[in-house]
C-alpha positions in Angstrom: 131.3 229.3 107.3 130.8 232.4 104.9 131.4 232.7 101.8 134.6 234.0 101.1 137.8 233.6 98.7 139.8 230.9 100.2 136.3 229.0 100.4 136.8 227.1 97.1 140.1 225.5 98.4 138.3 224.2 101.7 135.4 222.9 99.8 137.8 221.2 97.1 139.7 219.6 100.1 136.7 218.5 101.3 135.3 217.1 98.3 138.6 215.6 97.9 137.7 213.4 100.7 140.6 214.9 103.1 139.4 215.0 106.6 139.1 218.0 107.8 141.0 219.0 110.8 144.0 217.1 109.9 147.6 218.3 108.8 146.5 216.5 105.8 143.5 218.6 104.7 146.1 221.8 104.0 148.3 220.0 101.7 148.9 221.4 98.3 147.0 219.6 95.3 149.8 217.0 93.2 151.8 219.3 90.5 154.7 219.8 88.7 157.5 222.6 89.1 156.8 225.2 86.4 160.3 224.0 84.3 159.1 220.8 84.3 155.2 221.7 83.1 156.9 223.5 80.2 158.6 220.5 78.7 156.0 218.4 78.9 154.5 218.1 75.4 150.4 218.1 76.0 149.1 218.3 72.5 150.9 214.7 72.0 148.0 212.9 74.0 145.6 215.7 74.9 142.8 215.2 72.1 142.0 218.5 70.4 144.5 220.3 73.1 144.9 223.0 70.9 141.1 224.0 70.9 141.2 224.5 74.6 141.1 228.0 76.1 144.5 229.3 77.9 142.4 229.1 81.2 141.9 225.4 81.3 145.2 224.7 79.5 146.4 226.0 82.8 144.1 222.9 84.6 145.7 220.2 82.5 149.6 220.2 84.2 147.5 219.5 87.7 145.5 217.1 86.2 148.4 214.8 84.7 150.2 215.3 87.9 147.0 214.0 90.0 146.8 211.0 87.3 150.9 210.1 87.7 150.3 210.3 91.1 147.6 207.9 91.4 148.8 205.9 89.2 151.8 205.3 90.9 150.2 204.8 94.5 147.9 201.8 93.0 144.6 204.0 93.5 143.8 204.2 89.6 143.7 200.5 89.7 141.3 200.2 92.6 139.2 202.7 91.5 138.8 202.2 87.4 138.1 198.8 85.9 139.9 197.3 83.1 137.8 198.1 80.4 137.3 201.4 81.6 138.7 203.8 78.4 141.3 205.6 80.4 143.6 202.0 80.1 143.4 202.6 76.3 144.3 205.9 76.3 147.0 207.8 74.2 148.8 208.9 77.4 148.6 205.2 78.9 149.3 203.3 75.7 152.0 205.6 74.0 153.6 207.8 76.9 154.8 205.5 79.6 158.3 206.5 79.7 156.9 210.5 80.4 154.4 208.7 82.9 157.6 207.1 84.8 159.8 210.6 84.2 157.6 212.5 85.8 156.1 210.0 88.9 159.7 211.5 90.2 158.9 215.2 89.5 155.6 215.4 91.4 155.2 217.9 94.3 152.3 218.4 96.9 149.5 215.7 97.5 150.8 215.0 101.1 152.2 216.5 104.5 155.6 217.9 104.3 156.0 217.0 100.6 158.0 219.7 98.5 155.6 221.9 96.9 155.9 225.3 94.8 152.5 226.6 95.2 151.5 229.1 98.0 148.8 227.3 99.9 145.7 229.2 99.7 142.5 228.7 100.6 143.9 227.4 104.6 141.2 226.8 106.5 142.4 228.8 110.0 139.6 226.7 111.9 141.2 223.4 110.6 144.9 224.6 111.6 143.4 225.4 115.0 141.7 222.5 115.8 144.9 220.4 114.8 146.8 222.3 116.6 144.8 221.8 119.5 144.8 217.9 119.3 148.5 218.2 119.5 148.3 220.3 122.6 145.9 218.0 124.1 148.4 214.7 123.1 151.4 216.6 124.7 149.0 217.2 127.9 148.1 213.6 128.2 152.1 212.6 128.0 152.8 214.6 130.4 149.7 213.6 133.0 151.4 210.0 132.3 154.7 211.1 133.0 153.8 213.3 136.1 151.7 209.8 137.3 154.4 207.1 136.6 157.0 209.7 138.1 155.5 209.4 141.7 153.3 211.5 144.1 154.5 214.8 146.1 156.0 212.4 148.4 158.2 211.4 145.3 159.9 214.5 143.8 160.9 214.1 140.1 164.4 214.4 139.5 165.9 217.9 137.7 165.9 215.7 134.7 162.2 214.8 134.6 161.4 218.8 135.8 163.7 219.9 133.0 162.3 217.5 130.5 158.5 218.7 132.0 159.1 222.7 132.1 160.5 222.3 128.1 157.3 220.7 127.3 155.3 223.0 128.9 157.2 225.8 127.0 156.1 223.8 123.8 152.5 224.0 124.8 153.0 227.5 126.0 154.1 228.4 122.6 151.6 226.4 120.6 148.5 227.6 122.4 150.1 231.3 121.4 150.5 230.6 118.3 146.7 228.9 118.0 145.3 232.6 119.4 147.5 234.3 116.6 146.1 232.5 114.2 142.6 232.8 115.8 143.3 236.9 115.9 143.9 236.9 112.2 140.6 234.7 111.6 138.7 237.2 113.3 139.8 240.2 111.1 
């Protein structure tokens, strides 16, 4: 790998521990919807939020929305013991009805959930070699159905042709659509 712009997003999802060459590694990071970000009243259990520079006060909506987040999967509690300082925190001791108000608002952080950020920083090579584990599934399924269908001596019905050529149009189209993807990697 080079380095290049969109690097910083591949090496955050892999520090993030997301497995590369997954639909899961190009998910969008937990945040909120702008509108909701803008009622959301930091200074009230951000110490000193004030003092902060406009750049990182632009850090702290994704940072609230990766601690809702794992708060309400469970994975806070695994990962930080009880006397840890976090559990005696402003936000936790004074600010659980916002914590519950906005464990609903939260977009990104997994496949196909709702997200208003442009995904950047898409690792192409990742895309591609999901893409291809799909292909090579929908090959296998159809070795298995070709197999339990019968030999030459057996011809398939028009059903299970039908059913075989549509698939085959699937892969067809996928495998274009992996050396599109590979034709913009390359430029």
């Amino acid at each position: 790998s080079c380095a290049a712009p969109q690097q910083d997003g591949i090496m955050g999802r892999l520090l993030a521990g997301l497995e590369f060459a997954t639909a899961a590694f190009n998910v969008a990071p937990h945040h909120f919807k702008n509108e909701d970000v803008c009622t959301i009243k930091f200074k009230d259990f951000v110490a000193h939020y004030d003092s902060y520079g406009a750049t990182f006060k632009t850090v702290i909506p994704f940072l609230l929305a990766s601690v809702v987040a794992h708060l309400d999967s469970g994975n806070l509690r695994k990962i930080l013991p009880k006397g840890h300082p976090f559990w005696s925190s402003t936000l936790i001791l004074r600010h659980q009805n916002l914590l519950s108000q906005l464990q609903f608002k939260i977009q990104g952080g997994r496949v196909g959930a709702e997200s208003v950020l442009p995904l950047t920083g898409n690792s192409v090579t990742s895309d591609t070699r999901t893409d291809v584990a799909e292909i090579k599934k929908d090959i296998k399924a159809l070795r298995s159905e070709i197999a339990s269908s019968g030999s030459v001596a057996h011809p398939l019905s028009d059903f299970g042709v039908a059913n075989i050529q549509q698939q085959l149009s699937c892969i067809q189209e996928d495998v274009r659509s992996v050396k599109q993807k590979l034709g913009h990697s390359n430029r």
